[in-house]
Structure formats: C-alpha cells, structure tokens
C-alpha positions as CSV (number, residue, x, y, z in Angstrom):
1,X,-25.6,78.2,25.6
2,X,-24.5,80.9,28.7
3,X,-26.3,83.7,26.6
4,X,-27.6,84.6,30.0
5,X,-25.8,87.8,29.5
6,X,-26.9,89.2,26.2
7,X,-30.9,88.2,26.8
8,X,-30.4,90.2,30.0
9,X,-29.1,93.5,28.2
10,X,-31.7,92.9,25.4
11,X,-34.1,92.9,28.1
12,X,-33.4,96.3,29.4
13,X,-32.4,97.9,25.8
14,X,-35.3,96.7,24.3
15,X,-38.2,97.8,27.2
16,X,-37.0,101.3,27.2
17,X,-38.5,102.0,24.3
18,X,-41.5,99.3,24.0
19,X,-44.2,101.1,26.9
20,X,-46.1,102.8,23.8
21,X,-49.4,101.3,23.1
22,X,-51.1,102.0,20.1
23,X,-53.6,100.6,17.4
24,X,-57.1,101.9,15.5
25,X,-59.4,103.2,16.8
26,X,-63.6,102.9,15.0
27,X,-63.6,106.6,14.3
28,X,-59.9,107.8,13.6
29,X,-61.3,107.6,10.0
30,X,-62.8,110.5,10.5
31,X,-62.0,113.8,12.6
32,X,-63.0,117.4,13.4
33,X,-61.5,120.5,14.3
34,X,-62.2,122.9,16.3
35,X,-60.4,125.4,15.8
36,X,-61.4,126.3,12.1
37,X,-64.3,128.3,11.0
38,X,-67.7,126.7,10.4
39,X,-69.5,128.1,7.9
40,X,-72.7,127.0,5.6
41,X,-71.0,124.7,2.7
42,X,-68.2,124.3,4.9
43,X,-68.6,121.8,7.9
44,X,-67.7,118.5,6.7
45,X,-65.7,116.3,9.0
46,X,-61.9,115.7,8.0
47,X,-62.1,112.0,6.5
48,X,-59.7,109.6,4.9
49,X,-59.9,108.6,1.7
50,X,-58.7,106.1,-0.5
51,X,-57.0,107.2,-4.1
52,X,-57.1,104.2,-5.7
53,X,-56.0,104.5,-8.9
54,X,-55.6,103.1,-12.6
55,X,-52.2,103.6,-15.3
56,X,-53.4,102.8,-19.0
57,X,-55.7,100.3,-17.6
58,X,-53.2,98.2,-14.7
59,X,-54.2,99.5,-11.2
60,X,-51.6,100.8,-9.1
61,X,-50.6,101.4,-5.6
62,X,-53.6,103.1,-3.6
63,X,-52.8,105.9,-1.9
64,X,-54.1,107.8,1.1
65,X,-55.9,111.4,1.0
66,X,-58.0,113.6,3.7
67,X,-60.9,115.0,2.5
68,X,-61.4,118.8,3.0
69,X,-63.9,121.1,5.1
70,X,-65.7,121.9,2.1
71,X,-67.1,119.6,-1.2
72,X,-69.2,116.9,-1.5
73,X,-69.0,114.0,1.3
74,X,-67.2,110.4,-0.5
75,X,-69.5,107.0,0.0
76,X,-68.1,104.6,2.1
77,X,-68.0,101.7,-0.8
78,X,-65.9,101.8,-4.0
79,X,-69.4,100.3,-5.6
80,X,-71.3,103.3,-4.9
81,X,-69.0,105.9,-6.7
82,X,-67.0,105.6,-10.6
83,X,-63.6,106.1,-11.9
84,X,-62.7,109.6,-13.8
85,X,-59.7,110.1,-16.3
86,X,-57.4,112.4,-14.7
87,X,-55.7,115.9,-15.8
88,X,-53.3,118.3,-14.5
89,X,-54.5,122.0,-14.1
90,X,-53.1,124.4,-16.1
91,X,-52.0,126.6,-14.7
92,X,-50.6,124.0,-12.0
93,X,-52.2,125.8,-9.2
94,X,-55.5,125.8,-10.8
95,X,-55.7,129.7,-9.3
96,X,-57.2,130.7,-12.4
97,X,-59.0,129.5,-15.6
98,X,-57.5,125.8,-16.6
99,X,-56.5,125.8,-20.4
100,X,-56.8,122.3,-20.1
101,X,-60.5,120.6,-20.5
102,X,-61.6,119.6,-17.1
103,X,-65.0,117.9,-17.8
104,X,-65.7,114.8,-16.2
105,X,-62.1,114.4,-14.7
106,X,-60.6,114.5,-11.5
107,X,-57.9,117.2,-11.4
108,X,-54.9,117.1,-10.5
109,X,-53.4,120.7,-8.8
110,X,-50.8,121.9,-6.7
111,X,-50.9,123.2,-3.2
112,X,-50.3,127.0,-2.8
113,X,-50.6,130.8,-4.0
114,X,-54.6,131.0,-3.4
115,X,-57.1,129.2,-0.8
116,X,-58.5,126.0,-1.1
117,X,-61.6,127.3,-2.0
118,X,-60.5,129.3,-4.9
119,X,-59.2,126.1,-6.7
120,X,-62.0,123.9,-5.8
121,X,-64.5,126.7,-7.5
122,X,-62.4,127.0,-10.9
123,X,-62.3,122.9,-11.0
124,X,-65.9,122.9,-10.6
125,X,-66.9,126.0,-13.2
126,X,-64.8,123.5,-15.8
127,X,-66.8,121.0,-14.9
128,X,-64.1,118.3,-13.3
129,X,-65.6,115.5,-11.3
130,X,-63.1,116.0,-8.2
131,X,-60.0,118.2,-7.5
132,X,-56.9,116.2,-5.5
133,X,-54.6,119.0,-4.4
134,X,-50.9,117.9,-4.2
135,X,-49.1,118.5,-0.6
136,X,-45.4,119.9,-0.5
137,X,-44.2,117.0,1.5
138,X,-46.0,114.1,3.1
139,X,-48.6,115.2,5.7
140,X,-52.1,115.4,5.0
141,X,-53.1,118.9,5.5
142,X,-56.2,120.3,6.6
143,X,-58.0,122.2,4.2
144,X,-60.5,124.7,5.7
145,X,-62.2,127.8,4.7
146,X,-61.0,131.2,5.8
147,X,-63.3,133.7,7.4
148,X,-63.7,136.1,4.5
149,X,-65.5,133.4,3.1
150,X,-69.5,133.8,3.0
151,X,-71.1,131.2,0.5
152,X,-69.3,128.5,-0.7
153,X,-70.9,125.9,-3.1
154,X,-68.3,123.3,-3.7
155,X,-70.4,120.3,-4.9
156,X,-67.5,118.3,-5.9
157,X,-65.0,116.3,-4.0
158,X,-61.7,118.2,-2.6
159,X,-59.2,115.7,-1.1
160,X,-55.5,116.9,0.0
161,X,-52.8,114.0,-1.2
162,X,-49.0,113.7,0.0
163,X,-46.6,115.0,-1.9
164,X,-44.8,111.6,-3.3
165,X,-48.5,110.3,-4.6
166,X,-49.0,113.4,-6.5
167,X,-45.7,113.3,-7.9
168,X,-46.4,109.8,-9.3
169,X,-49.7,110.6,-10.6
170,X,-48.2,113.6,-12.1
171,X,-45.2,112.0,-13.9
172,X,-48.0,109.1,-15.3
173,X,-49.5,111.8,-16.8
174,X,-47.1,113.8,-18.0
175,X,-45.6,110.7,-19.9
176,X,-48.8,110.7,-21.7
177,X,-50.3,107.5,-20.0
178,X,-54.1,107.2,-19.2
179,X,-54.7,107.7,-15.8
180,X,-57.9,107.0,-14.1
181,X,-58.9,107.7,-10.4
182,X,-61.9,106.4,-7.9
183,X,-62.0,108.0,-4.2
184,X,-63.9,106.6,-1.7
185,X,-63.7,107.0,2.1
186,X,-64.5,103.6,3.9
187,X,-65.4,103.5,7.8
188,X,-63.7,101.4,9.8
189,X,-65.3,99.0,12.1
190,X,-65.7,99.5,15.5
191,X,-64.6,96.3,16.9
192,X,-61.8,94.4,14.6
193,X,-60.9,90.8,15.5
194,X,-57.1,91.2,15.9
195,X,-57.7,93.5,18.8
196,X,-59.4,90.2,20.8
197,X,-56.7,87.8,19.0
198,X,-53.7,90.7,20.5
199,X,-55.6,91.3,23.9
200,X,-55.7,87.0,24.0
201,X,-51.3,87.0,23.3
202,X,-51.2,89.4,25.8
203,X,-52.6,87.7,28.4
204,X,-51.9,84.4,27.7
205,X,-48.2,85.5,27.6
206,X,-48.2,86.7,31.1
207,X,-50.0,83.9,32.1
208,X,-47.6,81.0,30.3
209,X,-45.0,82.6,32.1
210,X,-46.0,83.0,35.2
211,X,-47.3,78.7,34.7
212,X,-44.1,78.0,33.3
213,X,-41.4,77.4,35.7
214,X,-43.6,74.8,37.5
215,X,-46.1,73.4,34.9
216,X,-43.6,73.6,32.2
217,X,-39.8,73.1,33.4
218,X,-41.4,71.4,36.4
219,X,-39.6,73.0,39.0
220,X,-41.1,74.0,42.3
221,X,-41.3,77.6,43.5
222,X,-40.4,77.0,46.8
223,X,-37.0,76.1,45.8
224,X,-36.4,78.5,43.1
225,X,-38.0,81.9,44.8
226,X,-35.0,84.1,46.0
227,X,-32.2,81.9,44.8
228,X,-29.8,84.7,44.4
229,X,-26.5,83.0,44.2
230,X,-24.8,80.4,41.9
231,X,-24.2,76.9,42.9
232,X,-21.6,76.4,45.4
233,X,-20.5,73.1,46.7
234,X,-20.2,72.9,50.0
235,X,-21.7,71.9,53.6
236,X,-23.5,75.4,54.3
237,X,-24.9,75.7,51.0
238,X,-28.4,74.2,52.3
239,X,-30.8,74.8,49.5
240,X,-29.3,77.3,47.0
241,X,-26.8,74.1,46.5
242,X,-30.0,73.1,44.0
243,X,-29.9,75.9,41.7
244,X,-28.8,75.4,38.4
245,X,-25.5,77.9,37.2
246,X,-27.4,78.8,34.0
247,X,-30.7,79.5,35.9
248,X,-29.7,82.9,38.0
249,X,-32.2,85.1,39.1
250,X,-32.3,89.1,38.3
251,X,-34.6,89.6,41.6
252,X,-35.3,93.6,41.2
253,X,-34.9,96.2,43.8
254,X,-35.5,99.3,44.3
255,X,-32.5,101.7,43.8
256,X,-32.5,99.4,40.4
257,X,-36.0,100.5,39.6
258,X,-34.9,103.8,39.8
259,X,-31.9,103.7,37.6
260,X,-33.6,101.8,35.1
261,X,-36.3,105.0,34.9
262,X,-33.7,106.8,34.1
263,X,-31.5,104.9,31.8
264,X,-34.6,104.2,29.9
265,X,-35.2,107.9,29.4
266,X,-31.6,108.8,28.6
267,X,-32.2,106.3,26.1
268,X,-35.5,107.8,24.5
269,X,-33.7,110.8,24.4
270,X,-30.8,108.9,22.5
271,X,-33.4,107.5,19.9
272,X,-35.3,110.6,19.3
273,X,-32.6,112.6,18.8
274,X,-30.0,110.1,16.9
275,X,-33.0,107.6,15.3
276,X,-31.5,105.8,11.7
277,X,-31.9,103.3,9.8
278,X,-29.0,101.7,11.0
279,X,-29.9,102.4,14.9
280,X,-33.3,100.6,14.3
281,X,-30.8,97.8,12.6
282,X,-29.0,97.7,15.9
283,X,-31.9,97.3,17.9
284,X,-33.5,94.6,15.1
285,X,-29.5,92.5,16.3
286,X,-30.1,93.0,19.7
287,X,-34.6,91.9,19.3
288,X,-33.0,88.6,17.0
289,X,-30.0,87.8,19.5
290,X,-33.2,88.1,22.5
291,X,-35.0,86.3,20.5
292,X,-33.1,83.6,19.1
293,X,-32.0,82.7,23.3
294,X,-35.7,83.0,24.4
295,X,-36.7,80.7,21.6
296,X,-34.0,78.5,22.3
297,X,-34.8,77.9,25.8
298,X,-38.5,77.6,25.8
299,X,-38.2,74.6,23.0
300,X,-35.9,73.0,25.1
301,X,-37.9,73.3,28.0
302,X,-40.6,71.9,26.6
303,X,-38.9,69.1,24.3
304,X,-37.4,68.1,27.7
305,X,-40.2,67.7,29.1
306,X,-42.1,65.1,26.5
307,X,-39.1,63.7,25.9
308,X,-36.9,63.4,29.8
309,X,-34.1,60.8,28.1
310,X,-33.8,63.5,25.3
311,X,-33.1,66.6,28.3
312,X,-29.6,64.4,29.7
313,X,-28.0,63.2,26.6
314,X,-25.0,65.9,26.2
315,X,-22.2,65.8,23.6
316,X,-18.8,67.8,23.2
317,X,-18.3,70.8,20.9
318,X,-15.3,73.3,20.1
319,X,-15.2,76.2,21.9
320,X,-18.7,75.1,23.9
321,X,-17.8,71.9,25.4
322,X,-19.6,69.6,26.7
323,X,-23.5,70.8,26.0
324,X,-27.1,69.1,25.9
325,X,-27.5,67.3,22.6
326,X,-30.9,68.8,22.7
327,X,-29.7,72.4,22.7
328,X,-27.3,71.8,20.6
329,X,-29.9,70.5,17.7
330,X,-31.9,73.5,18.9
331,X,-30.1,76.6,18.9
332,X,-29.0,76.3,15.2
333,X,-32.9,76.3,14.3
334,X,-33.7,78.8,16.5
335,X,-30.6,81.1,15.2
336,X,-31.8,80.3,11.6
337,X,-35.4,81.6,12.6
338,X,-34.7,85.0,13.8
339,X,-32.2,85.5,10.5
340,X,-35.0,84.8,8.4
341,X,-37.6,86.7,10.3
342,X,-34.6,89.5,9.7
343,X,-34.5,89.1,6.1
344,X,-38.3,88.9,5.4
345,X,-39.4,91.4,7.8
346,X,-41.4,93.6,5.4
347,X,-42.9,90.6,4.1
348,X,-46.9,90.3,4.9
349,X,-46.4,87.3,7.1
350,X,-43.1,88.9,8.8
351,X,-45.9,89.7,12.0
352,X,-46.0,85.7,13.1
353,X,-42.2,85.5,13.2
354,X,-42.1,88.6,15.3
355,X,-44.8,87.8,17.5
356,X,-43.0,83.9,18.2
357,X,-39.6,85.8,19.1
358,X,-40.9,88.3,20.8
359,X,-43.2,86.0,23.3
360,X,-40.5,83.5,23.6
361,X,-38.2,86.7,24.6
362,X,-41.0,87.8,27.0
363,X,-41.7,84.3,28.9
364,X,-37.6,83.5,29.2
365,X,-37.0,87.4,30.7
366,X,-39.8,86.9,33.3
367,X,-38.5,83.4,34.1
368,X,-34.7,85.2,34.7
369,X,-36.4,89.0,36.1
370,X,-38.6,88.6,39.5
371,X,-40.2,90.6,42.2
372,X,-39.1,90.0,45.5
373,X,-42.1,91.8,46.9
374,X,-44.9,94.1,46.8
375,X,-42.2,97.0,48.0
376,X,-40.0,96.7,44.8
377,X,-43.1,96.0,42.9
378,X,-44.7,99.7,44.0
379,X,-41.3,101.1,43.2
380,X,-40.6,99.3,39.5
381,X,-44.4,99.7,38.6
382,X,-45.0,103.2,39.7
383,X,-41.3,104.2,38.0
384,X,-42.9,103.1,35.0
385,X,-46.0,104.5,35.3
386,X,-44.7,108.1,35.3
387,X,-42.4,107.4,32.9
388,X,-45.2,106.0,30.0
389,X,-47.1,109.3,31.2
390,X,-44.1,111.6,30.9
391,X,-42.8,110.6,27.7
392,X,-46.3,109.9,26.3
393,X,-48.7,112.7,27.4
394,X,-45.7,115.6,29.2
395,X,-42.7,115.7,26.3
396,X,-44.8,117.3,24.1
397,X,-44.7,120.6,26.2
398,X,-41.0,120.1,26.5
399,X,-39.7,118.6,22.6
400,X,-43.1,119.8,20.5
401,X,-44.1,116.0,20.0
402,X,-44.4,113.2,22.1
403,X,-41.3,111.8,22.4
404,X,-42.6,108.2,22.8
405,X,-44.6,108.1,19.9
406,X,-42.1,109.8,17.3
407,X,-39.7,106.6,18.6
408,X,-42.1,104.1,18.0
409,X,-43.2,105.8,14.6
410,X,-39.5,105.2,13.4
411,X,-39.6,108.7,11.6
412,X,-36.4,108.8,10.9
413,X,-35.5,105.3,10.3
414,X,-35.5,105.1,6.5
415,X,-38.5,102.8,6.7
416,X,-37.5,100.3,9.5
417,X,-39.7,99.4,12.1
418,X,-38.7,99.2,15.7
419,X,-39.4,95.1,16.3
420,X,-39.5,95.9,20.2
421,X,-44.2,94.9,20.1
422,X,-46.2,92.4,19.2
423,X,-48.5,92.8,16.5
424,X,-51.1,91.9,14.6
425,X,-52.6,92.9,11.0
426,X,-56.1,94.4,10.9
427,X,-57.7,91.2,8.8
428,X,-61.3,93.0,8.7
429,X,-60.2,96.9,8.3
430,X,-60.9,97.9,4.7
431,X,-58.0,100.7,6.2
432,X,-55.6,97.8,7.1
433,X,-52.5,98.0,9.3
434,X,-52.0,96.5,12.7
435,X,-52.9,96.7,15.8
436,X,-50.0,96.7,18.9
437,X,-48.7,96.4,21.9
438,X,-45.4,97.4,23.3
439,X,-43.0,94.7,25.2
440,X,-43.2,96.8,28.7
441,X,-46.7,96.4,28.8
442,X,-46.7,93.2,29.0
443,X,-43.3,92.7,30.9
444,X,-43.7,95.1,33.9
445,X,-47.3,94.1,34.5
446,X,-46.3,90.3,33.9
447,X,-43.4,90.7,36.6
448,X,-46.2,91.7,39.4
449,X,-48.6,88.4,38.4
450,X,-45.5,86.0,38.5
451,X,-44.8,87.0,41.8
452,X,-48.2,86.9,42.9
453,X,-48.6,83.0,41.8
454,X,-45.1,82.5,43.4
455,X,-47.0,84.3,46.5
456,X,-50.0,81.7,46.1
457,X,-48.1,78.7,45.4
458,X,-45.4,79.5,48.6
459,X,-48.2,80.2,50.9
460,X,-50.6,77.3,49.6
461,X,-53.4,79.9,48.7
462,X,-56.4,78.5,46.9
463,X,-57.6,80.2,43.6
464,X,-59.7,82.2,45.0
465,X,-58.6,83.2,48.3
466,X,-55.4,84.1,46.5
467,X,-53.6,87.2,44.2
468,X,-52.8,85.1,41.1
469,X,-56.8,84.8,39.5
470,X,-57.6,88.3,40.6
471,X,-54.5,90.1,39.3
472,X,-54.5,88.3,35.9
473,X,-58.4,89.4,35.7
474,X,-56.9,92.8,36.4
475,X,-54.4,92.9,33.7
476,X,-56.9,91.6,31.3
477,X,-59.3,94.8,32.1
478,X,-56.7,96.8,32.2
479,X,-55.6,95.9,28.9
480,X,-59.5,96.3,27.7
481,X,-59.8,99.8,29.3
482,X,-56.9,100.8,27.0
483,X,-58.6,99.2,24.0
484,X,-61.6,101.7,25.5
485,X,-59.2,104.9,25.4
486,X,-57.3,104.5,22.2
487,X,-61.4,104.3,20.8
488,X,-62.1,107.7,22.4
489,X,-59.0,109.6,21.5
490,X,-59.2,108.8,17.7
491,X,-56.4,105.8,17.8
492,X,-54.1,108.4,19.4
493,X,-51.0,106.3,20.5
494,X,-52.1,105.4,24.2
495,X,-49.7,104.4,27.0
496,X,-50.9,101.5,28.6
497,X,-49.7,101.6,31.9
498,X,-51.4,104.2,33.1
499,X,-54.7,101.8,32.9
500,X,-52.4,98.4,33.7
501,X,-50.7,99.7,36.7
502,X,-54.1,100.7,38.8
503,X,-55.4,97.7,38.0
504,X,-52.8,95.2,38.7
505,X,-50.8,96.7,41.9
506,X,-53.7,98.7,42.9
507,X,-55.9,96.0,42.8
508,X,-53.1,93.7,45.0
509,X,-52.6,96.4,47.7
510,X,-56.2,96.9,48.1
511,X,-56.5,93.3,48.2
512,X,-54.1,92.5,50.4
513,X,-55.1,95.6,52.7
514,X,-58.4,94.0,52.8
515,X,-57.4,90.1,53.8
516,X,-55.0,91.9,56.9
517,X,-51.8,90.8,54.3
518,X,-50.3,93.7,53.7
519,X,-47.2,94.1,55.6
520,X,-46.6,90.3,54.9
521,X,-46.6,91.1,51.2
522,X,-44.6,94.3,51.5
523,X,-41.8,92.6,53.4
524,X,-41.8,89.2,51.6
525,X,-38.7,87.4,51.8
526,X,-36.7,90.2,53.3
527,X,-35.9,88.3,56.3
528,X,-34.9,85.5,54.3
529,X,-31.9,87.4,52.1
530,X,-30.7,89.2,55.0
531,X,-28.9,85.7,55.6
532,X,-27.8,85.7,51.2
533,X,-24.3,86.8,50.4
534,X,-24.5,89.8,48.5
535,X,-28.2,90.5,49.6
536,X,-30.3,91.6,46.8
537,X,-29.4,92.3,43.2
C-alpha cells in the first residue's frame, strides 16, 4: 500500500530506544548489601515479600514488601505461615508504647522519627505477630541497623511497604473494616520456561527473515542483493529492470551508521528528559502503523504463495487505484489488529498481539534494511555496541541513572509501557512478570546473519563451509550468555549486545580470517555499485 515510508521511520524511531535487555533473574528475590553494618540479629538478606491481603473476608490486591536486615526470616510457601488481623500503631510511628492492643496482629506503622529497630522492639513488647512499616513514596527501602546498635532481638517479621499499599491498608482500617494480612517471601526458580520460549522467538525471528525472501516470497538473492534503484524501463537497465518499485532496498553504509548512533542518542536524551504518557502514545502510533505494514506484508507474502492466482488478481480503489485484491482484503485486518492490540494492551493476553506485530515488523524491516558487507557491518554493529554500553552501564556517572533503563522502565509515562520488545509472561514465577527482549537486539544482530546467507547463497557455500549456520549458532549463544549475565547481576537490566556483537561479527571476521576470505567479505559488492547511479544509500 506504498507505506514503504512510514515502516522505514518506524524502524529507526522505534530501535533507538529498544537495545535494553532485561528479564528475572533466579536470585533477584533476594539481595545483600554491603555497605550496611552486620551485626548479630542483624544479617538477614534483603528479600521480597508478598502482602497478600484480606478486607472483611474478600482478598484484595497483593502487594509487594522488602523484608528488613533484622526479624525473623518469611517461608517461602503461603502454606507454611497464617493470616493476622491487622492494626494501626498508635502513636502512628509506633516510636513509643502503642495504646492500641497489638497481640497477635500484624501492625501497621509509619516510616520516620526513630530507627527501624526501635519500632520493631515496641511491636514485639505488645506482642504483634509482624510490623509492615509504611514508605513515603513508592520505593522499597532498605531497612538496616545503625552502628550504635549492640543486641538486637527482633523475633518477628519487619517488611518495608510502598507508600500507596499502606495508604490502602490504612484507609480499610480506618473505615472500620476487618483487615487480615499473610507475608510470605517465595523464591523464584532458576530457570523459567518463557526464557527458552523468548530465546526460541528470538532466534527463529532472525532466522525466518533471513529464509524469507527466497523460501518464502521466492525470490532469488542473486537478483535482489544490491538492487539499489527503482525500476526504470529502458535498454541499459540490465538486471535492476527486475526489481519491483515497492521492493527498494535501505542497503546501510557507514557515514549512515554513524548518524544513526547519534540520532538514536539525541533521542534517548529526548525520552529521558521529556518521557509522558502521551510520548509513549506516540511511539505505541508509530509501533501499530510498523506493525500494521509488517503484518500486512508478511500475510500477503505468504497467502501468495499457497495461493499464486490469488497474488495477480488486482481491483481499483479511490485514492489507491488499482491494488492486489489480496492486499486490499488484507490490510483492513491487519489495521483492525494493531487497533485492538492498542485498545487491550493492558489486558493479560495483550503480550501475543505485541509479540505478532512486533516479529512481523522485525522480518519486513530486515527484508527492506541490508548489509552490503562486512565493512558496514563492523561500523553499524560496533556503533551499537558502544552505544548499548554507554547508555546502559556509562550514563549513570553522567545523569545519576542509567539512562537506558529509566526509558525502558517508562517512569514517567503514567503507566504506559514502551511496546518497542518482545515479551513474554513468567507462566512458572510465583513473582510473575515477563521476561524481554528489546527490538535492536534482534534487528542489528539479524542484519549481519541475513547478509551472511545472502553471502552463502551468492557464492554457492554449503552449510557448513559457509557463515550462515555458524553465525546463527553465534547469536543463539550470544543470546544465552546474556540469559547467563542478567542471572549473576540480580536481573539488573542487561544490554545484550555487548554479548551478541562478539559473538556474531567476531565470530564472522575470525571465520573469514581463517578460510583466507576476509578481504572478499570486507569489500563485497563494492565493485559492483561503483557502476549504480547514486552509489550507496
């Protein structure tokens, strides 16, 4: 539907945001620090816990605590512990005596005007069951002992809650309802399914993609690698007169590598500072207009393909003219998809929608986007590298926070997510959430294996004495050995192409170093566009 031009600028608006990597982690559960003072009574681990509670008998949201220094360690099933009526300290703070009877119930106190410690003592000389100290806004602070202490005996549990949760609790309670509360801290496994069912999209993605131009459109590679120019009729034309108008090629170089690193980061820098609700509606337009064209394309790619009569019948519309019946059928569908996918995005089941778009997006961009050679590819991949580094791992000495994760967080964007990953929920986590994976960590690797089964298929290269089976294998480890460093760094958000780009392009150069093909691949096609109008784009 000549929509070439808005999947294009989705492609760029979209990826320079979508490097960030992130998911759980087996042990992010559970934490230390350092930094704080170890003393007997006080050298628990920092652990999550779940506040599940109970209003005059109807259970209610759950909420999310962190368990303090100090107090009694929570089992890890909700069978192995019991629900407690809960009260509010009175005094609030629960500095000092509570008027209130504490016995046998889980109190309810706010943070501030004496340590941790001190309230956690008075709860447990009334005889409560548990103390949840209310926050003053939404973090989960760490509540340690100070070094003036010298024997603490807290035998009860202490768990910090956010500040809206307690608020809630507090206004049940204050209306006189019957609140009852049961904390538990569950561990999350070490290996949860959706990881193998995300790193299997990911890598089937790149691999669809790079199959689908010849196994799926059934075009050959020979005649579509570096057709730079539209078709022109004419005697001179030779074999660029074969390419469809509709089907131009962004073939990357490397002045536009450069630029895009730093458009991409002037654009961060636009998020982070400027992030809404309504920005992340802009980008959710730009992710359903993407979306909607990839879509549109790969189902009539493929519906063309079982059906070949159904790929030439055309038909006259306003405004459009004459168009493939076919797309025509197709395109309101597809449209109709990515509104609803819009609509219910908060929905539990919103992630399948999301992840359809997205890898329809994906597998038309790397269809439209190539490498040229393994001299751009050095250039785009190692651009990217530093910048998933930078604005991962550097911009926190520079803004106070990583710049890259506050985006993808949304912090600021009333509650919208950023739709730029794909994703998939935690089924097995008793924590739940989803594990993810940005749309550049997939695209930019996915750029180098297309070209490399171009490479194979123009030079006749069998499986494996060629690039294609050995870079894919790459990716996939490369993707595993991030899987491997989010699990060390407590689910910290990771950025996955500092893993993906040694073992993709690092693999190919050594590879190619090794089989004496190096220059070959470094130069490819450059003699041949030196004779193209307009050389490369």
């Amino acid at each position: 539907m000549g929509s070439r031009f808005f999947s294009l600028a989705t492609f760029l608006f979209l990826l320079a945001i979508s490097g960030q990597f992130s998911g759980a982690a087996a042990n992010d559960v559970e934490s230390d620090d350092d930094d704080s003072p170890k003393l007997p009574g006080c050298s628990n681990k920092f652990q999550l816990v779940k506040v599940q509670n109970w209003v005059n008998g109807t259970k209610e949201t759950t909420y999310v605590g962190l368990s303090a220094r100090f107090g009694l360690i929570l089992p890890k099933e909700a069978s192995q512990t019991q629900k407690h009526f809960a009260v509010l300290a009175n005094p609030s703070n629960c500095c000092s005596n509570s008027s209130t009877k504490l016995e046998n119930s889980v109190v309810l106190a706010k943070r501030g005007d004496c340590a941790f410690t001190t309230k956690a003592e008075i709860a447990q000389s009334g005889g409560a069951a548990g103390l949840l100290v209310i926050n003053d806004d939404e973090e989960l602070y760490k509540m340690v002992c100070s070094e003036n202490d010298t024997l603490i005996n807290v035998t009860i549990p202490v768990v910090m809650i956010p500040k809206s949760a307690g608020e809630k609790l507090t206004k049940s309670l204050s209306n006189g309802a019957k609140v009852e509360i049961l904390l538990y801290s569950p561990y999350r496994p070490i290996v949860d399914f959706s990881a193998v069912f995300l790193w299997i999209m990911a890598v089937g993605t790149i691999v669809c993609a790079s199959l689908w131009a010849e196994w799926v459109a059934c075009e050959q590679v020979e005649e579509q690698y570096n057709q730079l120019t539209r078709k022109q009729d004419g005697p001179n034309t030779g074999s660029y007169a074969r390419q469809d108008p509709e089907k131009e090629i962004l073939e990357i170089n490397v002045k536009g590598a450069i630029v895009f690193l730093i458009a991409a980061s002037a654009f961060l820098l636009l998020l982070f500072y400027f992030m809404s609700s309504w920005f992340v509606w802009l980008l959710i337009v730009l992710f359903c207009i993407g979306g909607t064209e990839g879509m549109h394309v790969c189902l009539v790619t493929v519906l063309a393909r079982v059906c070949k009569e159904c790929g030439q019948r055309t038909v006259n519309l306003p405004f459009f003219g004459e168009v493939l019946l076919l797309s025509a059928i197709v395109f309101p569908f597809c449209g109709a998809f990515a509104v609803l996918w819009a609509v219910f995005q908060h929905a539990s089941f919103a992630w399948i929608g999301q992840d359809i778009l997205g890898i329809c997006l994906m597998i038309t961009v790397l269809q439209m986007a190539r490498l040229p050679n393994i001299r751009v590819a050095s250039a785009l991949l190692c651009c990217a590298f530093i910048y998933d580094i930078f604005w991962v791992f550097i911009s926190p000495l520079i803004f106070n926070e990583s710049v890259m994760i506050a985006v993808a967080r949304g912090d600021s964007a009333g509650g919208e997510a950023i739709p730029m990953l794909l994703k998939i929920p935690r089924f097995f986590d008793p924590w739940g959430g989803y594990d993810m994976i940005g749309f550049g960590d997939i695209i930019f690797p996915g750029l180098l294996v297309a070209f490399s089964y171009r490479y194979d298929r123009t030079n006749q290269k069998g499986t494996r004495n060629g690039y294609f089976l050995w870079i894919t294998i790459g990716y996939a480890f490369g993707l595993f050995l991030t899987y491997i460093a989010l699990f060390l760094m407590d689910g910290q958000g990771q950025p996955a192409l500092l893993y993906l780009v040694p073992c993709t392009l690092g693999l190919f150069v050594i590879l190619g170093w090794l089989r004496g093909e190096l220059y070959d691949l470094w130069n490819y096609g450059r003699s041949q566009r030196e004779f193209v109008p307009g050389g490369e784009i």
